[in-house]
C-alpha positions in Angstrom: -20.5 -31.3 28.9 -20.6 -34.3 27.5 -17.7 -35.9 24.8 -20.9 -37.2 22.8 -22.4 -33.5 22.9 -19.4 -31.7 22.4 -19.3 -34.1 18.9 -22.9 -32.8 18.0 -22.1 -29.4 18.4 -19.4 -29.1 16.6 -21.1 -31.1 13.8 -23.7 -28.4 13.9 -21.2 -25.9 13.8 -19.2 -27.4 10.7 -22.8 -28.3 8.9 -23.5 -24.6 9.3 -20.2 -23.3 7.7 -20.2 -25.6 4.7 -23.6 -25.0 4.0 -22.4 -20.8 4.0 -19.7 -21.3 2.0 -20.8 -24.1 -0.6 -23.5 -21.7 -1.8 -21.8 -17.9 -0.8 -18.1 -19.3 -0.6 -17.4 -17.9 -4.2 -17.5 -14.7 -3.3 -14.2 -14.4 -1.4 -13.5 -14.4 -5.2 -15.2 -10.8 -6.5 -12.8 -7.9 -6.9 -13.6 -4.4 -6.1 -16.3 -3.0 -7.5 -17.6 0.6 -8.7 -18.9 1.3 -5.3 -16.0 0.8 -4.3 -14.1 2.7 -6.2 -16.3 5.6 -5.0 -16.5 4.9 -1.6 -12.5 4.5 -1.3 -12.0 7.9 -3.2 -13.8 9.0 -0.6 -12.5 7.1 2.0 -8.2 7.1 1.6 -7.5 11.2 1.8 -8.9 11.9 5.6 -6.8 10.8 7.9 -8.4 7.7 9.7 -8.8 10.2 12.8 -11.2 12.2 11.2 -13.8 9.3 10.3 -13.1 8.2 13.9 -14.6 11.8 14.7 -17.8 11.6 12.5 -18.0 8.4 14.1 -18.1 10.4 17.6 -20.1 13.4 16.1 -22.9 11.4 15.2 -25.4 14.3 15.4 -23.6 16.3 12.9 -23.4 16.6 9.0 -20.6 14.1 7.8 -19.5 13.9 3.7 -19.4 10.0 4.0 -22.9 10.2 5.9 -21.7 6.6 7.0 -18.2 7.4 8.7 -18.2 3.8 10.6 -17.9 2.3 7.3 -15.2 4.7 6.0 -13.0 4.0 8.7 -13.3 0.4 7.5 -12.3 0.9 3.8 -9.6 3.8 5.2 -7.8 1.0 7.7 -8.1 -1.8 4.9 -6.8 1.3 2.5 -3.6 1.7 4.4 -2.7 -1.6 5.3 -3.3 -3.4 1.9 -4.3 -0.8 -1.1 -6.0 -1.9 -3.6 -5.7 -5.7 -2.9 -9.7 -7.2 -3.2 -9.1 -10.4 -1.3 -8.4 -8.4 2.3 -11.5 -6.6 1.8 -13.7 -9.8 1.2 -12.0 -11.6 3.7 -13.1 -8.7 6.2 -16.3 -9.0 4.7 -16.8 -12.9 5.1 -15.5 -12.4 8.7 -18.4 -10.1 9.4 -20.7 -12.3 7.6 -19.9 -15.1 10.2 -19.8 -13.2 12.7 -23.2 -11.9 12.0 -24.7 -15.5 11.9 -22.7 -16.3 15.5 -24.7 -12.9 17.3 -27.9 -14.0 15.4 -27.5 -17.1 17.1 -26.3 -15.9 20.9 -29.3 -13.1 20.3 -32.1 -15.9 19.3 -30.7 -18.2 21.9 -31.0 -14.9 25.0 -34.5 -13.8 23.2 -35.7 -18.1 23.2 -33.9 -19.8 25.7 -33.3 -22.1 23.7 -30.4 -23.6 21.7 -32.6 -25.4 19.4 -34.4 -22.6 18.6 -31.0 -20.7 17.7 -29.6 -23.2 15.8 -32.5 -23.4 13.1 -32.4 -19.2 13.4 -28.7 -19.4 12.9 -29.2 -22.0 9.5 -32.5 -20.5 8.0 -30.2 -17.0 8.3 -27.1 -18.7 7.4 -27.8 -18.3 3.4 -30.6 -16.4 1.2 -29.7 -15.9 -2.5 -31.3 -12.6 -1.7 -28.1 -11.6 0.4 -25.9 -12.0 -2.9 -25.0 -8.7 -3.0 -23.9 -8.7 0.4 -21.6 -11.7 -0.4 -20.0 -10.0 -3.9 -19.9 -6.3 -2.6 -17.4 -5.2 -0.2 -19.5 -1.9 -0.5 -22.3 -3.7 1.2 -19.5 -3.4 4.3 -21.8 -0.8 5.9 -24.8 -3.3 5.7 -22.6 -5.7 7.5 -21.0 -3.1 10.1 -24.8 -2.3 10.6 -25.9 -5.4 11.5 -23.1 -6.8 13.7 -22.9 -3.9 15.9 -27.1 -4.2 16.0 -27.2 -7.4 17.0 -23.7 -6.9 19.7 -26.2 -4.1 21.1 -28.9 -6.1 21.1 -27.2 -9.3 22.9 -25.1 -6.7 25.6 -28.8 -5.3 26.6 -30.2 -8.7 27.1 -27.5 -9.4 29.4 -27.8 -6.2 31.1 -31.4 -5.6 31.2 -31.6 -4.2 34.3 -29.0 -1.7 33.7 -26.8 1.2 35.6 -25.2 4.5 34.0 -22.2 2.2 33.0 -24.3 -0.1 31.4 -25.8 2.3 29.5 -23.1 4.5 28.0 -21.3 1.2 26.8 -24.5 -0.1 25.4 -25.0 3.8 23.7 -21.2 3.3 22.2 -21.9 0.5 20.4 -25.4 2.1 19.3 -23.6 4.9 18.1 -20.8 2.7 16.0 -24.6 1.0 14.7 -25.9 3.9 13.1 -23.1 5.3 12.1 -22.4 2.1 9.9 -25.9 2.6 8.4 -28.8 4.0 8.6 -30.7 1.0 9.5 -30.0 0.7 13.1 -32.3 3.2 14.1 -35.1 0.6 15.0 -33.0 -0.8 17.8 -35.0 1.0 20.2 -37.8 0.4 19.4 -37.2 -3.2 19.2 -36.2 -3.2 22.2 -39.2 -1.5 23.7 -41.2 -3.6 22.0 -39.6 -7.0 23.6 -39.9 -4.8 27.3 -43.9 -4.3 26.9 -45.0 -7.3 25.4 -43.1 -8.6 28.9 -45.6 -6.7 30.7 -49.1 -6.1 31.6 -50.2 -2.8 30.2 -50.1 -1.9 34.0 -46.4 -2.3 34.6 -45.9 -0.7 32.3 -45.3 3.0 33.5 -43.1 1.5 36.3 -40.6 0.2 33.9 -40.5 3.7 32.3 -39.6 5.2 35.5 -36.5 2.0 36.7 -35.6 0.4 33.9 -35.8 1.8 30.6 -32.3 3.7 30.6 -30.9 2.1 27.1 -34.2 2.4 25.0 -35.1 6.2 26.4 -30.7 6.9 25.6 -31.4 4.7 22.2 -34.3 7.2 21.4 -32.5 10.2 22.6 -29.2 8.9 20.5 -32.0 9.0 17.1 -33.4 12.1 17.9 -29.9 14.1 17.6 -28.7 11.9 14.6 -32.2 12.0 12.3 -32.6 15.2 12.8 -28.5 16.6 12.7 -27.3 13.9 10.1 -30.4 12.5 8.0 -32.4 15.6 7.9 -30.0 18.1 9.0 -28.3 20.3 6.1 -26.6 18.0 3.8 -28.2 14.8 5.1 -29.4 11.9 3.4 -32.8 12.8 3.3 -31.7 15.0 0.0 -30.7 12.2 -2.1 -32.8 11.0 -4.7 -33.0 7.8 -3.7 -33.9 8.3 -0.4 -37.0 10.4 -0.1 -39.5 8.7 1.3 -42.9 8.8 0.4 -45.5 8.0 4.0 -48.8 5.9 3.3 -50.0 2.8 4.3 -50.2 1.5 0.9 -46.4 2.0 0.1 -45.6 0.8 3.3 -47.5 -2.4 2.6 -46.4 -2.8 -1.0 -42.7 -2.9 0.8 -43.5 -5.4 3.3 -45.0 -7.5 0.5 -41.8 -7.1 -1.5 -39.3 -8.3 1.3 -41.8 -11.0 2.3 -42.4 -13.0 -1.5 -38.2 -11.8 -1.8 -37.9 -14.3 1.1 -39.7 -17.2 -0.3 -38.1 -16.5 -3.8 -40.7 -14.7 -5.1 -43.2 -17.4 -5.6 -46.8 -16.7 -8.1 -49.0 -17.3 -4.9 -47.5 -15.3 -2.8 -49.9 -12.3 -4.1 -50.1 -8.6 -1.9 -53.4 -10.1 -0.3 -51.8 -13.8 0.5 -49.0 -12.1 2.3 -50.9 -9.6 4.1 -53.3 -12.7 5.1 -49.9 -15.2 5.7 -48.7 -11.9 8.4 -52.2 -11.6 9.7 -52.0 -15.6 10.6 -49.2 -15.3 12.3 -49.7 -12.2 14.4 -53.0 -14.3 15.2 -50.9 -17.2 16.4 -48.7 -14.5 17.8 -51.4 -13.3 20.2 -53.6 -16.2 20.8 -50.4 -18.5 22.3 -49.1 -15.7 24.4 -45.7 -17.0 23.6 -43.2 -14.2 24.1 -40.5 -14.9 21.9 -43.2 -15.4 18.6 -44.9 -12.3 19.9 -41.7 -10.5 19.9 -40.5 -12.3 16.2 -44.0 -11.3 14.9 -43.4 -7.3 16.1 -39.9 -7.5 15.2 -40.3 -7.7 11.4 -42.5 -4.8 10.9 -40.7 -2.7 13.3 -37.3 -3.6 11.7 -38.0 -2.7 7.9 -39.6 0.7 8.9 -35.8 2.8 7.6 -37.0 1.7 3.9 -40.4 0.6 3.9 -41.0 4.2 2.6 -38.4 5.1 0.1 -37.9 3.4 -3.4 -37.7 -0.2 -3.7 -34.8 -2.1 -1.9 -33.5 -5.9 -1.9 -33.5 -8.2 0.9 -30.0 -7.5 1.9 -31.6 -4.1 3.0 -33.7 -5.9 5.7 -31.5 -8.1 7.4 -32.8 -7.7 11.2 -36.4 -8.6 9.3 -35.1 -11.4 7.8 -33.8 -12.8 11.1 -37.0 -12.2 13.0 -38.8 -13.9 10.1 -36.3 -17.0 10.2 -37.0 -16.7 14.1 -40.6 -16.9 14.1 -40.4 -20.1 11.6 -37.4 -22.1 14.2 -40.1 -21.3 17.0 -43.1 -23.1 14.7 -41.2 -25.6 13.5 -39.4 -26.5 16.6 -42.6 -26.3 18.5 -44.4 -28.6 16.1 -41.5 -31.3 16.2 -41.9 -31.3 19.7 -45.5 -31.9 20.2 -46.0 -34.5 17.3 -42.5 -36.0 17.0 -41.2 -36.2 21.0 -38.2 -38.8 20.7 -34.5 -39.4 21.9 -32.2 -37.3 19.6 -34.6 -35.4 17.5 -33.2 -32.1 17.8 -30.2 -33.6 15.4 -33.2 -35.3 13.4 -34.4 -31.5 13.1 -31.5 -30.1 11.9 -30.5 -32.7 9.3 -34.1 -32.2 7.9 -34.0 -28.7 7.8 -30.5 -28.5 6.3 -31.6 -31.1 3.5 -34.2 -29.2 2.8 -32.3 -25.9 2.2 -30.0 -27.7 0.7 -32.4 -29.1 -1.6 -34.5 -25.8 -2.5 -31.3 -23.7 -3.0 -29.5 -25.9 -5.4 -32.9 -25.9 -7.1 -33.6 -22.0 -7.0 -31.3 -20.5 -4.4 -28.1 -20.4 -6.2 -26.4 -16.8 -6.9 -24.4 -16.4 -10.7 -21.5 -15.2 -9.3 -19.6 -15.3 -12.9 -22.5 -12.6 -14.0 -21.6 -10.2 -11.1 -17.7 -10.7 -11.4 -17.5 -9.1 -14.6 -17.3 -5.9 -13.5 -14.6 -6.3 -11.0 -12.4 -7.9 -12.9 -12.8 -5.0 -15.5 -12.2 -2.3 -13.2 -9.1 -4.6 -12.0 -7.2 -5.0 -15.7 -7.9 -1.3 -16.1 -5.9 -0.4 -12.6 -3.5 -3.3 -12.9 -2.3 -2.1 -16.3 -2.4 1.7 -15.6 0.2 0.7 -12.7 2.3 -1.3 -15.2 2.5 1.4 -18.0 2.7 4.3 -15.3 4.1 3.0 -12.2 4.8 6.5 -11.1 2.9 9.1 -11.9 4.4 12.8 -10.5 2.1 15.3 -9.0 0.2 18.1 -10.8 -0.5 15.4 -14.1 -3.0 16.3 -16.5 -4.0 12.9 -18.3 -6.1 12.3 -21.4 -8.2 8.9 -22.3 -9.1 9.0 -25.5 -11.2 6.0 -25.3 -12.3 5.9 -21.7 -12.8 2.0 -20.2 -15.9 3.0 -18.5 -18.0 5.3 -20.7 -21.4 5.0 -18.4 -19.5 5.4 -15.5 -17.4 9.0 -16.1 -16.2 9.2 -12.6 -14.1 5.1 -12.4 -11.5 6.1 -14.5 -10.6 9.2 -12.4 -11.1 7.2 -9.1 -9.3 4.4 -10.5 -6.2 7.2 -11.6 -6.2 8.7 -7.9 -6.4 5.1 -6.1 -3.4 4.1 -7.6 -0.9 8.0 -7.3 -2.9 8.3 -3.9 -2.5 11.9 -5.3 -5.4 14.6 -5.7 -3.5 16.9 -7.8 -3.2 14.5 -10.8 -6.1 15.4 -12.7 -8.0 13.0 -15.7 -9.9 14.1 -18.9 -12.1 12.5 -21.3 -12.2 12.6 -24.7 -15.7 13.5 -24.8 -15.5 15.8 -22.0 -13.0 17.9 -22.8 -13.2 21.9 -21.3 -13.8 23.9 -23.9 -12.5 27.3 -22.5 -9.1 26.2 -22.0 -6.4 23.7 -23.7 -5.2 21.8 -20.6 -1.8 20.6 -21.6 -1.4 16.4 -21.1 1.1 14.8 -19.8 -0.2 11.2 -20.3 -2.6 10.4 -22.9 -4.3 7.1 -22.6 -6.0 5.3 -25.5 -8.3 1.7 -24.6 -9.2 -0.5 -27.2 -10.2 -3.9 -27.8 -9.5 -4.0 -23.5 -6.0 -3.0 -24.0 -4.7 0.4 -22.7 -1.6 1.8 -24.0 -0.1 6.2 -24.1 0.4 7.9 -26.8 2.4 10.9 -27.1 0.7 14.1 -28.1 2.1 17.7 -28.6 -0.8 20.7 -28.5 0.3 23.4 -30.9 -1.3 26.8 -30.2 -4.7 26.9 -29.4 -5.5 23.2 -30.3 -5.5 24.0 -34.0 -2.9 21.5 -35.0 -2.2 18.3 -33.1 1.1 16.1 -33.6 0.7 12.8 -32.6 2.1 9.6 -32.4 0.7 6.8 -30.8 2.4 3.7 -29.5 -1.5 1.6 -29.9 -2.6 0.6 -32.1 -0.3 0.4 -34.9 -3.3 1.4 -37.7 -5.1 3.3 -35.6 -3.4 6.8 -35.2 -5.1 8.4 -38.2 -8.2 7.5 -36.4 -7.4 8.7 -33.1 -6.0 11.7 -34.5 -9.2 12.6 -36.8 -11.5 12.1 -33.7 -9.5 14.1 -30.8 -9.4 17.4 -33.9 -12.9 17.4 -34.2 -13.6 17.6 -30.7 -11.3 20.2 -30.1 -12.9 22.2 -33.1 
């Protein structure tokens, strides 16, 4: 290799990275969020040994329905607590990573570094993926996609695979769907890239020599959509998951992820994008191009896991996002080729592209990540100053908030309480919520005002008829506080 292309290659490299982080970089800056909060709960009390198991047990009923991703808060649990910046810098090292096995797959699926390297930058950035930039609970999403795309990229170098092959590649399939959901189109994909190989008459022979991984990958989705998805317990119960099969939803999705891509532009109507699909499956077919074939029956194939359910975001079709960025690198590089054939102008057509994003996300494409920090940095003053006033809280604590931080949200402040003891014994009431069969007696009682938590002391008398009380915040406030916990208690 040359000294001259080792320079351009690591130019491309660097461009790449400080386009990702001038537009995403801010995120290393969020704090954990509500999903977090209920997806550590959740997460911290098994033993890291038992998500490792639901992990291996992929075809049975799991609480965390997504134990791939639990092991990841549980290990980041351990080690660094409730620390946000450890989480988002695992985060923004799968989010790089992610963009290197978009690459290596585009460049194995191409054969061609050119075409990877527009993939890689049109991928690179979407101010669609905010949320998976801000969220570490998008971690599954992440997980998701890296082990796809690992999957993806050990079976293109091992297409003609043995037994050993195979159960590695069925490993990280596993660890895939496990993360989410969303891997379950692997197979099919990769069918799909075997048969549009072939004649229609070769068909039946690669069946019968060569399709080990896809027929494992489809025996691997048979145990876990039936055992884990629809089994007893599964996903398919929740609310927001029950899907609803037509053509007409399906196409009402596709035409959602499709104008979400172009930033949602007035032209891009359900009959422009069903027409702006239909061109290029059209140019798909009529060049006989395998990779654009392949891009073309990726997308559709890869959005299938929520093209039936209730609306999603782009960050919820990543593979479709890649295939779509893929079929554009193969138009556009094909087009530079034929019209603009001259020393150097692969660099010429990165430095356009890269203006161009540039240009259209500083214009449209930037993410608010102030609007979306809010919340974090809430949830954080509430934990940091729980830890101050009660560094120490023992086991078997009944505490009261008499003003509860997060009054939509009834379950934070309890999440919040057992993050920081790490103890499930300490239980939390509410004000509001208050059992009315029994008079629990508190231990701690909380009151949050004005974004200030402080205790207050409280004696129950009896039954709850008479209350003693004096609180420590605010200074006027007592009577007030008093007046409103004796009414709910009556």
């Amino acid at each position: 290799m040359t000294t001259y292309r080792k320079i351009r290659q690591s130019a491309v490299v660097l461009s790449i990275l400080s386009y990702f982080f001038c537009f995403a970089g801010r995120g290393l800056q969020a704090d954990l969020s509500h999903d977090d909060l209920m997806n550590l709960y959740k997460c911290w009390y098994p033993p890291a040994s038992q998500h490792l198991a639901e992990v291996i047990a992929f075809f049975t009923y799991s609480e965390s329905f997504r134990p791939m991703g639990s092991l990841f808060y549980r290990l980041l649990f351990e080690i660094y607590g409730f620390q946000a910046l450890p989480y988002r810098i695992a985060c923004y090292g799968l989010l790089l990573a992610n963009i290197w096995l978009a690459y290596s797959v585009v460049r194995r699926l191409t054969n061609s570094r050119e075409v990877a390297v527009i993939t890689a930058l049109l991928f690179a950035y979407h101010r669609g993926f905010w949320i998976l930039y801000i969220n570490t609970g998008m971690c599954f999403d992440l997980l998701c996609f890296c082990f796809y795309m690992g999957a993806f990229l050990y079976y293109l170098r091992h297409r003609h695979a043995n037994w050993y092959h195979t159960a590695l590649w069925s490993a990280l399939y596993i660890c895939c769907i496990t993360s989410k959901e969303l891997g379950v189109t692997l197979p099919a994909a990769i069918a799909a890239y075997e048969l549009l190989r072939r004649k229609p008459t070769e068909w039946l022979r690669w069946l019968r020599h060569d399709a080990r991984i896809p027929l494992a990958g489809i025996a691997i989705n048979i145990l876990f959509i039936f055992g884990r998805i629809y089994g007893n317990g599964g996903l398919s119960v929740v609310e927001g998951y029950k899907p609803t099969y037509s053509l007409s939803v399906f196409l009402a999705r596709a035409h959602h992820f499709l104008s979400e891509a172009f930033y949602t532009p007035q032209w891009l109507t359900p009959i422009a994008a069903l027409l702006l699909f239909s061109l290029l499956a059209a140019m798909a077919i009529w060049s006989r191009w395998l990779p654009l074939r392949f891009a073309v029956a990726w997308m559709p194939i890869a959005i299938l896991p929520v093209a039936f359910i209730p609306e999603r975001g782009l960050d919820s079709v990543t593979m479709a996002a890649l295939a779509l960025a893929m079929t554009f690198a193969l138009i556009l590089t094909e087009i530079t080729r034929y019209y603009c054939d001259f020393k150097d102008r692969q660099t010429a057509q990165f430095v356009a592209v890269l203006l161009f994003l540039v240009a259209v996300n500083g214009k449209i494409g930037q993410i608010d990540f102030d609007a979306h920090f809010q919340e974090g940095r809430l949830i954080r003053s509430v934990y940091d100053q729980i830890r101050t006033i009660e560094p120490s809280i023992p086991r078997d604590t009944n505490i009261l908030f008499l003003h509860d931080p997060f009054p939509e949200m009834s379950w934070a402040t309890s999440f919040i309480v057992a993050l920081h003891t790490r103890d499930q014994s300490v239980r939390v009431y509410r004000l509001d919520r208050l059992p009315k069969d029994t008079t629990p007696e508190f231990n701690i009682v909380f009151s949050y005002e004005k974004k200030r938590l402080a205790t207050c002391s409280i004696d129950w008398l009896g039954s709850g008829e008479k209350l003693a009380s004096v609180c420590n915040y605010p200074p006027n406030g007592s009577a007030k506080l008093i007046s409103s916990l004796t009414a709910q208690r009556n």
